[in-house]
N, C-alpha and C positions, 0 to 999 in steps of 0.2 A: 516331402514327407519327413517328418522326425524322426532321426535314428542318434543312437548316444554312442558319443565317442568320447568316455574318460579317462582312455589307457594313459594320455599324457598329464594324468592331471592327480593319478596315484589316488583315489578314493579310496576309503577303509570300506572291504567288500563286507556283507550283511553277516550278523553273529551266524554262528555255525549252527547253532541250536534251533534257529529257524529256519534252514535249510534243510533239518536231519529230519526224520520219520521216528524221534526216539522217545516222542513225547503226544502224547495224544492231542486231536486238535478238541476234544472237549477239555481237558486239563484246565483246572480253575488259571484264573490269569486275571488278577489284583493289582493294582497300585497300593496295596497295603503295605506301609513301610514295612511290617512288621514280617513280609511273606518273604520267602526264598526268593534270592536274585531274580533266578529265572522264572520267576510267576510274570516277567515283562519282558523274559525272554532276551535280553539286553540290549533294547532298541531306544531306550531314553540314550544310554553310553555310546549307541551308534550317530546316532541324529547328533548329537551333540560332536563327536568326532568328526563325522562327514561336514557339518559347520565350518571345523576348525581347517579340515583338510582347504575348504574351498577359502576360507579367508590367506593362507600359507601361499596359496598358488595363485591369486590376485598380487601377493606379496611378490613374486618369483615373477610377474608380467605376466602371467599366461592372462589371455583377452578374456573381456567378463562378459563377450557371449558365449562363449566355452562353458562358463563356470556356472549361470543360469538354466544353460543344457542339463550341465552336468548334474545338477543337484536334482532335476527334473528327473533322468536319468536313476537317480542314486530311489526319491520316492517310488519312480515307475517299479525297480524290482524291490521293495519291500510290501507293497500294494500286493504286487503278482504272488511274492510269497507267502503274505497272511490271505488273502483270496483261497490258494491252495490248505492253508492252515486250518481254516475251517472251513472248508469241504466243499467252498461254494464251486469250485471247479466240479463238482456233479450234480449242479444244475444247472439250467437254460437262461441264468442270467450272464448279462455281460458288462464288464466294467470299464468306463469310460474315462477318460481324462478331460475337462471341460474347463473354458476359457483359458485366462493365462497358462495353467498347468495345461490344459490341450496341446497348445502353442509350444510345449516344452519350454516354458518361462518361468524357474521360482530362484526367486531372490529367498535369503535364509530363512525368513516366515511368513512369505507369502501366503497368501489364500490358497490353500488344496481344493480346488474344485471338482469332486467324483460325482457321476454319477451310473447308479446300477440298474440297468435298464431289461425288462423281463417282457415276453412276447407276450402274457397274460400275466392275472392276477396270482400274488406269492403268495405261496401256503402257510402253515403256520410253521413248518418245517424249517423251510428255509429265510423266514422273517426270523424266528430264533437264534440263526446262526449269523443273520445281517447283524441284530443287536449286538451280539456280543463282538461283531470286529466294530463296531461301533464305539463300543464301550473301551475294549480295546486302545483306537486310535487316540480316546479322549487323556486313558489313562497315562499311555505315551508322551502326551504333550501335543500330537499332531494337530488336535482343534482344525478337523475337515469339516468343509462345506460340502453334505452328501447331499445329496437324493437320491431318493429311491421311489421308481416309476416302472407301472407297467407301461407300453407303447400308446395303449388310449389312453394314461394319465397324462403320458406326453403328450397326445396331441391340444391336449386342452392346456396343461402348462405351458406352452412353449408360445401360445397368446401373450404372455406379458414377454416383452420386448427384450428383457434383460435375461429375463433366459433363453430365448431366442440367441442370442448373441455368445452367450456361452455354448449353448449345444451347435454350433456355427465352426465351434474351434473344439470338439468332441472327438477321441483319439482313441482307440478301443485299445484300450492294456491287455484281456484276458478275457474269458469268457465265450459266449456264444457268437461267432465268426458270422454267424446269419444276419446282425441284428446290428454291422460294424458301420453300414452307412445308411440307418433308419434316423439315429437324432437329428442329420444336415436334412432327410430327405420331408424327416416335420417338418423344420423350421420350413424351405421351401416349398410344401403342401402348403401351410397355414399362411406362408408371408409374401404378398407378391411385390415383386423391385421398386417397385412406385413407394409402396405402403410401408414396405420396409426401411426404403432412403428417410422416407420424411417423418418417422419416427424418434427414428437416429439424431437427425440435423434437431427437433425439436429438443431430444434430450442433452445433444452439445449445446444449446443456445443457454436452459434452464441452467446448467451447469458452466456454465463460462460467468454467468451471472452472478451465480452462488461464489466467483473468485473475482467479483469487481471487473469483468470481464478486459482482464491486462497480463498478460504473462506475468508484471513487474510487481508482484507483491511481494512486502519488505518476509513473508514468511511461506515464501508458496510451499503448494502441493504439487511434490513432483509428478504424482499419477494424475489427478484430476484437473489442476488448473490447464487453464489455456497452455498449450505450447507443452504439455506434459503427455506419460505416455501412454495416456486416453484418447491423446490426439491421434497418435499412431492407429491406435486399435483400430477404430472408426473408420477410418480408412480400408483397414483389414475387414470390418464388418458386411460395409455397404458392398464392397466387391465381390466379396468372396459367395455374397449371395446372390452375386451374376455369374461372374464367370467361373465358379466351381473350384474355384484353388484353395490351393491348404497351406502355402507360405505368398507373403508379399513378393519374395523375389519374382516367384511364379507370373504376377502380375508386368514383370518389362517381358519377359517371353511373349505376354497375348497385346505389347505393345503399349500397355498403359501407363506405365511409368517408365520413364528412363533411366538409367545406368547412373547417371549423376544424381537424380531425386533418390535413388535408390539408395545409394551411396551416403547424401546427406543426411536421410532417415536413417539410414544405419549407425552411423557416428551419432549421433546425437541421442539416440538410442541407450546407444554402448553409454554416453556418457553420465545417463539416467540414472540407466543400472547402478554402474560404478557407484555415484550419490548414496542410490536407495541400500545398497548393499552396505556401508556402513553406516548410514541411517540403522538399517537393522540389526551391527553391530553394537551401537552404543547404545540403543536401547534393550535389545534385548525384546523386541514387539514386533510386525508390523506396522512400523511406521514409514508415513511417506510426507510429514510437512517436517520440511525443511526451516524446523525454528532456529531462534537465536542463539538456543541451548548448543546447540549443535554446528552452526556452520561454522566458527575456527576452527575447531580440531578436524572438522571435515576436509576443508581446504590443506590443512596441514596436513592429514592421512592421505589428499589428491595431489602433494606436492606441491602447494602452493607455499612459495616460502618467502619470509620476511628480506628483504635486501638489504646493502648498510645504511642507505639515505633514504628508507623509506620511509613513507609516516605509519603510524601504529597500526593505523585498520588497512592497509595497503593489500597485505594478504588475501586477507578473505572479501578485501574490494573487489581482487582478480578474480579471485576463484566466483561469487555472485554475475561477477561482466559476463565469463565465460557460461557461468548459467544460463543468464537471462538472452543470450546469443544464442544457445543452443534453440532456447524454449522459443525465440521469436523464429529460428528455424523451423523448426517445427510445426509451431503455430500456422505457419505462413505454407508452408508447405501440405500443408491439413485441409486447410481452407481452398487452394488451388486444387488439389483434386478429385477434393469431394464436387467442386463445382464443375471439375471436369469430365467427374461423374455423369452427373444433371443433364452438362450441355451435348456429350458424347450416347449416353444410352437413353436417360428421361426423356431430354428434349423433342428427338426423334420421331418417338411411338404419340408425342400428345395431339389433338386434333388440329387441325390449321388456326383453328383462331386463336390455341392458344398458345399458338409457337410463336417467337419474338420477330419481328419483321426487321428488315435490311434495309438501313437507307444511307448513301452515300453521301460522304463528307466531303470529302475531298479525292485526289487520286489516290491517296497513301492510306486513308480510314475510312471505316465505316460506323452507322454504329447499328446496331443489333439491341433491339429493344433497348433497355435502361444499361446498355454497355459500349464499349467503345472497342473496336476491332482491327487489327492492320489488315488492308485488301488482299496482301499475297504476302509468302514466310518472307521474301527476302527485301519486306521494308528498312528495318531498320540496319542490313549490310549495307544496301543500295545507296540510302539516306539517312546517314547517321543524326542531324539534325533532327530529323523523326521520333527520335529519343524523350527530346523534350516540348518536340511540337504537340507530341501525341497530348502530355498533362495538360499543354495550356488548351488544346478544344477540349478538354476533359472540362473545363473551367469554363468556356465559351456556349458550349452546346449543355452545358448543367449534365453532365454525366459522371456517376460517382464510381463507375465498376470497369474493369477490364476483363474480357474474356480469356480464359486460362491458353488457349492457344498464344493471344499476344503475350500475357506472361510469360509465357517461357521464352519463346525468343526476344522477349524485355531484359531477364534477368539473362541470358546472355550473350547479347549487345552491348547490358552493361558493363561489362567486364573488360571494357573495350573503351571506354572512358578513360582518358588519359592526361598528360600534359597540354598536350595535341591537342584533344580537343578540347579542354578547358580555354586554348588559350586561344580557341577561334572566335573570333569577332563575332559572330550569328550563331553559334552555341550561346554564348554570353549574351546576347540581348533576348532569345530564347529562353533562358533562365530567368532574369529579371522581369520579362514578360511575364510570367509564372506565380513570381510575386506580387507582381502589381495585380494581378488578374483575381479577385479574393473569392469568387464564387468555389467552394469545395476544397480550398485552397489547404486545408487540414487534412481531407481524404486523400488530394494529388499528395501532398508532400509524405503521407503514410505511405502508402503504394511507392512511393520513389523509394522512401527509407526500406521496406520492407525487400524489394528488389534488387535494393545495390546502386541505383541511379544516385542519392543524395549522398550517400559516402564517397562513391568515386568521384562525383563531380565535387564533393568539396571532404576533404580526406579528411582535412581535423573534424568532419561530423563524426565519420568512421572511429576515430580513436574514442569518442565519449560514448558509440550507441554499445548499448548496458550497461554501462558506468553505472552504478550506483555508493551510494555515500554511506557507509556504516553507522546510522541511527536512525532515529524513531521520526524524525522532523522533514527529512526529503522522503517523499512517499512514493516516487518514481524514480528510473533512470533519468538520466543525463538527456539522452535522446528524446524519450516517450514525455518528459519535464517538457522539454522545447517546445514539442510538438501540440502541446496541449495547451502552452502558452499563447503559439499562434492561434491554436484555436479560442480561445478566449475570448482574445481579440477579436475575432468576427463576430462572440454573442453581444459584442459593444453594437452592433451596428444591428444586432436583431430585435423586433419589438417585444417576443415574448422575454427577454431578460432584462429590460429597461428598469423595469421595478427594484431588480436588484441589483444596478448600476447606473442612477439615475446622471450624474453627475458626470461620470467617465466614460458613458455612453453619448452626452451630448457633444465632450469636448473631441471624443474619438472620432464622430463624425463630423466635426470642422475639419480636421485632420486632412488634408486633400495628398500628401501623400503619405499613404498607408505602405507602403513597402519600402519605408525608411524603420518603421516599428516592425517589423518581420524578418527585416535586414539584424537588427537588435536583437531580437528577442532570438534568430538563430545565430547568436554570435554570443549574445550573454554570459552561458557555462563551458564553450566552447574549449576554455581553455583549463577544464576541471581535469585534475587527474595527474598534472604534469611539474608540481610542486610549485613556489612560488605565489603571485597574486595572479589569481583566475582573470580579477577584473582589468588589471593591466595588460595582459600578455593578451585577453581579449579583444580589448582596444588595439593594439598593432594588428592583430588581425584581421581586425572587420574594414582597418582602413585600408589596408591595402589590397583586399577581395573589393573593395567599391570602386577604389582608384583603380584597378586591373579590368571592371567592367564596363571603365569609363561615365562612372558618375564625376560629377564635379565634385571639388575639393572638402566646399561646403557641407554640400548633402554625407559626403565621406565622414568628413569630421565628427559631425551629428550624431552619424549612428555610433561612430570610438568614444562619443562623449556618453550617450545614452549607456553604452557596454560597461565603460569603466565605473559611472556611478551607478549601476542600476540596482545596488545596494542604497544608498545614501539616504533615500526618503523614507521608505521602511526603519531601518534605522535610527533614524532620527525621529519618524512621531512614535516608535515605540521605545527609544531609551533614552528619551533626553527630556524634558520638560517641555513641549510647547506651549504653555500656557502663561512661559518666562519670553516677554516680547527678544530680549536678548538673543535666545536661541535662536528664536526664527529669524531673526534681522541677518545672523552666520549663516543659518541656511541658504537663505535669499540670496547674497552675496554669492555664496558657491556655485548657487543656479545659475543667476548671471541675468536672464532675463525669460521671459512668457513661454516661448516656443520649447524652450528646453524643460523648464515647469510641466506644460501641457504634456509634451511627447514621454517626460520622466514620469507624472503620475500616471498616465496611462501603460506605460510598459510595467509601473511598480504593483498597480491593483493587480494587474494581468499574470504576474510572476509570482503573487503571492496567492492567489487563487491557485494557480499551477502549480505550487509546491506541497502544498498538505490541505486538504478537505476541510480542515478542522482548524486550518490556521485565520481563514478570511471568514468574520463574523461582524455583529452591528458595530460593537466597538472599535475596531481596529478600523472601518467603514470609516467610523466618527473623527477619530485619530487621523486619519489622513485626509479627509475633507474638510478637517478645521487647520491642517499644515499646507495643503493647497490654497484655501482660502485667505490663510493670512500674509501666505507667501505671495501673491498672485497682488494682493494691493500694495504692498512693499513696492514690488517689481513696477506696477503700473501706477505707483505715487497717486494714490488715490487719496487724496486730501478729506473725502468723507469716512475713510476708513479707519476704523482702531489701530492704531501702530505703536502707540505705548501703554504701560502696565492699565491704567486707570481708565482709557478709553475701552479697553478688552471687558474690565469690569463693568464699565456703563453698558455695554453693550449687551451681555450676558443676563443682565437686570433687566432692559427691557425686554428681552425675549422672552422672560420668565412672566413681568408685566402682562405682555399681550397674550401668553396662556392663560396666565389667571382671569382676565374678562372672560373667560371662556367657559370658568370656571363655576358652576351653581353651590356656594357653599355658603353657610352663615356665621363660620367660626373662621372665614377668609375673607376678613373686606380690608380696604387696599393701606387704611392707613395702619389699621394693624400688621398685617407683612410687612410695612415697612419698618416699622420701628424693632419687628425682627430680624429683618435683615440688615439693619445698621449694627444690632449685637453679632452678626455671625463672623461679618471679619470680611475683610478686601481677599483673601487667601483662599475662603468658601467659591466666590462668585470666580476665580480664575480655573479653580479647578473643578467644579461641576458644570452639568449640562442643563440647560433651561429644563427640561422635562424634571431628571431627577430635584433638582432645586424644590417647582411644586411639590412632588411628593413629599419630599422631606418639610417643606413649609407647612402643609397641612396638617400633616402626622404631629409636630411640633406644635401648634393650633391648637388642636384638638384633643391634645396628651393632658388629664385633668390634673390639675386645677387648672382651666381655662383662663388663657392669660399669662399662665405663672410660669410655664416649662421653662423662662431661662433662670427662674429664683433656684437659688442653690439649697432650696429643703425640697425643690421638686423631686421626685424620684426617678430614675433612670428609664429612658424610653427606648424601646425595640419593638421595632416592625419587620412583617416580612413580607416580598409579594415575590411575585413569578418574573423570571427573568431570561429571556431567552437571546439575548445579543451574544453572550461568549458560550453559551451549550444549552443543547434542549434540557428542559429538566434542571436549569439550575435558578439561585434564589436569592434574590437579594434582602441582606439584612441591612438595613441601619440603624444605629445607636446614637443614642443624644443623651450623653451623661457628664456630670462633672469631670474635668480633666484629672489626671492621677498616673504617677509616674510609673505604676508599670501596668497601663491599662493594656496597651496591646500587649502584652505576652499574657497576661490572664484572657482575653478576651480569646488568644491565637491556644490556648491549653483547651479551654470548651470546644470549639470546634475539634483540636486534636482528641477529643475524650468522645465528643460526639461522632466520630469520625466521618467530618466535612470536611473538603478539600475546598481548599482557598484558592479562586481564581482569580481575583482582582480584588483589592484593597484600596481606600482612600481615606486617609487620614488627617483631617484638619481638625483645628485649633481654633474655637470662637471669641473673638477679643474679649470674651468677660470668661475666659478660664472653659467654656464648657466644649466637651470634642461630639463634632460627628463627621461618624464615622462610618462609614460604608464598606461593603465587602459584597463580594459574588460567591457564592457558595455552590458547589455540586457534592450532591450526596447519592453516592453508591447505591444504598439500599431501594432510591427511589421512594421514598416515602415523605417526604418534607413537605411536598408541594400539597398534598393531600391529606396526611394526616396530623387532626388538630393537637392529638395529644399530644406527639413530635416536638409541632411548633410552641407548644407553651413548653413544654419541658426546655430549649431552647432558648425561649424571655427569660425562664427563669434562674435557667442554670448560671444566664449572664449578668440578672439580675445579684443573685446571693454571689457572684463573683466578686461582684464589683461593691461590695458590702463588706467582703472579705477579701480583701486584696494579698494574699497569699499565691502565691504561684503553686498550681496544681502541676501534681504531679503526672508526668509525659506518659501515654500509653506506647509499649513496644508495640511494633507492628510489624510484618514480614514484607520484604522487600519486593514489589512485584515482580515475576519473573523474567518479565521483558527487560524492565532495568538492569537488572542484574550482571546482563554482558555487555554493558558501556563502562566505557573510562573516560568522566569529566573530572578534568584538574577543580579545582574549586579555585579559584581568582576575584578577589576581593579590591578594588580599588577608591579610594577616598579622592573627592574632586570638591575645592571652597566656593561656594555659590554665596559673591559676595550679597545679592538682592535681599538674600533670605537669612544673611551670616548663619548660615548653618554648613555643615558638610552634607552632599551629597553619597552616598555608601553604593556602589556598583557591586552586586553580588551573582557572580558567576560558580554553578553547582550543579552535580546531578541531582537530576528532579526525585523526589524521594519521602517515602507516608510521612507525615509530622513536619518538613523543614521549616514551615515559619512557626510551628509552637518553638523549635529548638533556637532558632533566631529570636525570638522574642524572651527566651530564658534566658539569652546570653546578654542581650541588651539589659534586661533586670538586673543579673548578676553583674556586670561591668557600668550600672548607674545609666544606662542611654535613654535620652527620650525622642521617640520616633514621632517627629509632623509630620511626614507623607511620606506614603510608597506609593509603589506600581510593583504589580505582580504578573509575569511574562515567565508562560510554561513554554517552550518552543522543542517537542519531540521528550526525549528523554532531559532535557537541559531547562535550568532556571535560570532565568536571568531579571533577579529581581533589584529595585531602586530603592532607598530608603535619603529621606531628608534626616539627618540627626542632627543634634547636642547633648550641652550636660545635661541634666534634673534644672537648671539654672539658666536653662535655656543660651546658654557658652557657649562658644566653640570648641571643640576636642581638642588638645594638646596634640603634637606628633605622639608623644611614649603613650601618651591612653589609644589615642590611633590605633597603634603597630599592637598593643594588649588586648585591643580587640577585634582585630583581624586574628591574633594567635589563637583565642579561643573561640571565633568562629569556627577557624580551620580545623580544628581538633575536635571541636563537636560535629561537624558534618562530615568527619572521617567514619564514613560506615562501613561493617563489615556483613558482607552479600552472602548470611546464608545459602543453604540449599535447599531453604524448602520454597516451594515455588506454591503462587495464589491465581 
């Protein structure tokens, strides 16, 4: 039962003037500025006080379940006292406290859940006196969640689920003592245990969904997401509408929770709060998503503190780990026993066919319908090898669940994991067994992780799980990254994703051993967190966990070589030119030969899939199936194969060739493309793709005067079509206009004026002076793809651009709010690419509204002429390429160099408002 104890915690007790009889309880009572003080009786002054008392005494250590009593406490008698204020204490209603507030749970502006509940229908009498504490509470500030219900309005509201669930946790403050256990005795009239569980479970499935269903979002909700304190409720909800309790402790008395689950739940709980509690300090709201706005000075106000060698975001990396720890506590803790709900009281009562049957595994398991069981508690004392025998028939027999009884004596057995046993010979081939074994092999290793089994048996997993990396680019932890990676990996080998891994699906399944890439891929970021290179301190690791299991030295090697490069190829097809035979011939070398190729691009798709939703699209697909590809006939000296500048070009041509037969057009016949494609330049055919090539052939073709588009009185040509390789919804323009020295910065001011974001760029130069140019565009508003007026507004604005070659003037734009809490240095470095005598430009930057209209200003104002870029958003960070020279197509001097990196860096020095978009 709830009872309040805030003597230690010094609350300011209620104004005296609402306590006294000096004032009539009809007495007008306004929120008019303009009224005497006490027209509100001084209850804004109080709430506002009693706030500060509770923030002072979180300050002092007193525990903040104390402090969520306490405030609960502090509402209950101001309720009790306006109750009596107007009069309602002489009638038949009575006042309840419902959901969190039931539960004596408010955080500073939590939801007040009342409800005033009447044996019959309310007169007009005492409806007049509800209004005005109504009006009242609003005027205050309280913003409560009433209802107001006779008993048969309750029995029909209390059909939707969700107030079911509140009148569950219904707490009589005042009023009529008859009527104190009628709301729990609806809800169980109207809800029977069956009907009530699987409402609940339905409504956490919808709702786990609606948060990507992962505890590990880069911006949770601490109440609703997975692993938050919804999870807890739930818990509270199902049961309480069994067994009759009114606290969760209640529940290890009737034996269903244990002293330890209890215990976790509570800590983690507590830690919630703590969070949400100044969450509601620094906004000033009920708030509970823990955004970017918010979590440094959070972590600072939780004592997360910066150290002397620490890197910048270190702080609030701990203070997120320690979240994302809690929330997977939780989470995991939610799920065990609500199903041990199911298997303890559902299961029981269902008829025999549709209880789960028992069939024996071995001496040690069973399994029990679609789960997996130990035959008696003291398996895994008995058999501590049991531990990990159990995953691998999890894996053998296709079983994806364990019953909550072997969970707990799972998780602690694990605990029991040691040196000792790491370092026994048949733990160890147990475990490698496990790996090798791929059936579920993503479920097994989650259930290890979620348990304690994959930490203790390998500790550095333990230091990364919740790790998470302070930006917009890793969109998981460290651990649940891993994990997801392996899984990945298995979709290579499934037939429904082959479509969308045709290539790395076939080579993953030559792969005959697959638990050399599992081995990798759980060794990868292993070493995140600990300063230093991840990927080297990686590699000593994974060799000497292979050589400690008694793999060969070989197989050891392979996977330290795969760990340390498993950057390398990403990499390099996204910031190096592959379409310069040079680069690829260094790359090649580095690989060394096939097997490391094969095992490298397969762990690289796998990792980058696994690190951000939005990172792995058709482009980057391309990008690294043309770096595979080229690498791959280097390596196996393929004599038919392009390996320098000119064969890449011929090759490129016929591919383009054999679409065009394809092609039904009468303004594309073949000697014509050719004589257009000998104007466009060896520089076109290296850096497009047969597909786009057509397109632009045609568009070129057909641009009138027929024939004429590379005469220099033709007029400037722009197309746009639909492009969905780098984001839904976005649009590819190309331009085919005379060359002109500061085309891209006017071309990069229309997009910034039309406000298009630029996702990929291609800039070449046709040997008879004339550029096309390409670009990826997404636009916000959603309207490009579809509307026609848009897209000629668009032709034209580009068109009268380039008529007027004046640099337009940059629109201000406000910094998106996500942006706004990163710190990217901005790092510009220049590299002489003798093939092309031009400098290559390396521009590292926070990603930010306009950055290539202001780079393209700079290039104007400092005389540069840009031949090609690539434009690469990765999270909040740009990391985009430029080919330059002079207007003279020169090479940059060092002093014009270092002048124009000065004035990049001062232009892209932005200043991160506060108003947020």
């Amino acid at each position: 039962m709830f009872t309040c104890d805030v003597a230690s915690i010094d609350l300011t007790p209620l104004p005296l003037l609402l306590l006294s009889n000096d004032v009539a309880a009809d007495a007008p009572v306004s929120a008019d500025t303009n009224a005497p003080e006490k027209s509100l009786l001084g209850i804004p002054e109080w709430l506002a006080q009693i706030n500060d008392d509770i923030s002072r005494a979180l300050e002092r250590g007193v525990n903040i379940r104390q402090l969520v009593a306490a405030r609960a406490c502090a509402i209950d008698s101001l309720l009790i006292a306006l109750f009596n204020w107007f009069e309602l204490d002489k009638t038949d209603l009575a006042l309840f406290a419902t959901g969190g507030y039931g539960r004596g749970e408010l955080s500073l502006y939590s939801d007040i859940d009342i409800l005033l509940l009447s044996p019959d229908e309310i007169d007009s009498d005492t409806s007049g006196k509800i209004d005005r504490l109504v009006a009242l509470l609003w005027d205050i500030g309280l913003e409560p969640a009433l209802s107001v219900r006779s008993v048969s309005d309750a029995l029909e509201a209390v059909l939707d689920h969700t107030i079911a669930s509140a009148q569950l946790e219904a707490r009589l403050l005042i009023g009529n003592a008859d009527l104190q256990e009628v709301p729990i005795q609806i809800v169980n009239k109207q809800w029977s245990p069956r009907a009530f569980f699987d409402v609940k479970i339905e409504e956490a499935r919808v709702r786990y969904l609606q948060h990507n269903a992962t505890e590990y979002n880069l911006e949770p909700n601490i109440k609703t997401a997975p692993g938050g304190l919804r999870d807890i409720h739930i818990v509270g909800w199902v049961t309480k509408r069994y067994f009759r309790v009114s606290k969760l402790y209640d529940l290890v008395q009737q034996n269903f929770l244990t002293e330890k689950e209890f215990d976790d739940l509570s800590f983690a709980e507590g830690y919630l709060w703590q969070i949400r509690h100044y969450l509601h300090v620094l906004t000033g709201r009920n708030e509970n998503k823990l955004l970017f706005d918010y979590q440094r000075e959070i972590a600072q106000l939780m004592g997360y503190e910066t150290q002397p060698d620490d890197e910048p975001n270190a702080a609030v990396e701990r203070f997120m780990r320690d979240y994302y720890r809690c929330a997977m506590r939780i989470s995991t803790l939610s799920e065990m026993l609500i199903n041990h709900y199911y298997e303890t009281i559902i299961e029981p009562q269902l008829p025999d066919e549709e209880r789960p049957k028992k069939q024996p595994i071995n001496a040690r398991f069973n399994q029990v319908g679609d789960q997996i069981a130990i035959s008696h508690h003291r398996v895994f004392a008995q058999h501590p090898e049991s531990i990990l025998e159990m995953f691998l028939l999890m894996g053998q027999y296709g079983i994806k669940n364990v019953r909550t009884h072997t969970l707990r004596a799972l998780k602690v057995a694990a605990r029991g994991i040691d040196q000792v046993y790491r370092d026994n010979p048949t733990h160890q081939a147990l475990f490698l067994a496990n790996l090798k074994e791929q059936n579920y092999l993503f479920h097994r290793l989650r259930t290890m992780n979620r348990c304690g089994v994959l930490g203790n048996y390998v500790p550095a997993f333990a230091q990364v799980t919740g790790l998470m990396q302070y930006d917009l680019f890793h969109r998981y932890t460290v651990d649940a990254h891993t994990l997801f990676l392996i899984r990945i990996l298995h979709r290579f080998t499934d037939p429904r994703f082959y479509e969308d891994f045709p290539l790395v699906s076939s080579i993953f399944q030559r792969i005959e051993r697959k638990e050399i890439l599992v081995l990798a891929a759980m060794f990868h970021d292993i070493a995140k967190g600990r300063g230093g290179n991840h990927s080297e301190l990686g590699q000593t690791e994974s060799v000497d966990f292979c050589l400690a299991h008694g793999m060969s030295l070989a197989d050891a090697n392979l996977v330290g070589w795969l760990t340390r490069y498993h950057l390398l190829m990403s990499l390099t097809a996204q910031k190096k030119d592959i379409s310069d035979p040079e680069v690829v011939t260094v790359f090649a070398n580095l690989i060394g030969n096939v097997t490391h190729l094969n095992h490298l691009y397969v762990l690289t798709v796998a990792d980058m899939n696994a690190t951000n939703p939005q990172l792995w699209n058709s482009w980057r697909a391309t990008l690294m199936k043309q770096l595979y590809s080229q690498t791959r006939r280097i390596l196996r000296a393929d004599i038919d194969a392009p390996t320098n500048r000119q064969d890449m070009i011929s090759a490129t041509r016929q591919q383009a060739l054999v679409m065009l037969d394809k092609v039904d057009n009468q303004h594309m016949n073949r000697d014509e493309v050719l004589r257009l494609w000998d104007d466009l330049g060896d520089e076109y055919f290296l850096r497009e793709i047969a597909e786009d090539i057509l397109w632009h052939t045609e568009a070129i073709l057909n641009h009138p005067p027929i024939g004429l588009a590379s005469n220099a009185d033709s007029p400037p040509l722009v197309v746009l079509r639909e492009h969905r390789e780098l984001a839904l919804d976005a649009v590819q323009v190309f331009v085919y206009t005379q060359d002109q020295t500061n085309l891209f910065a006017v071309t990069m001011a229309v997009f910034d004026q039309m406000n298009l974001d630029v996702l990929d760029a291609r800039i070449i130069t046709a040997t008879r002076d004339f550029a096309l140019d390409s670009y990826v565009l997404l636009d916000p508003s959603g309207t490009l793809l579809v509307d026609e007026d848009s897209q000629q507004e668009l032709k034209q604005r580009l068109i009268d651009a380039f008529k007027d070659p004046t640099v337009l003037k940059l629109t201000n734009k406000r910094m998106p709010r996500q942006l706004k809490h990163f710190e990217v240095t901005t790092v510009i470095n220049f590299e002489f690419n003798d093939a092309s005598d031009q400098h290559i430009m390396s521009l590292e930057t926070l990603d930010q509204p306009g950055l290539l209209a202001r780079v393209g200003q700079v290039f104007l104002q400092e005389q540069i002429e840009v031949h090609a870029a690539r434009i690469t958003t990765l999270g909040e960070r740009a990391e985009d390429m430029f080919y330059i020279s002079d207007q003279n197509d020169e090479p940059l001097s060092a002093d014009r160099l270092e002048t124009l990196k000065s004035a990049l860096t001062a232009s892209l020095s932005v200043q991160k408002d506060t108003r947020v978009t």
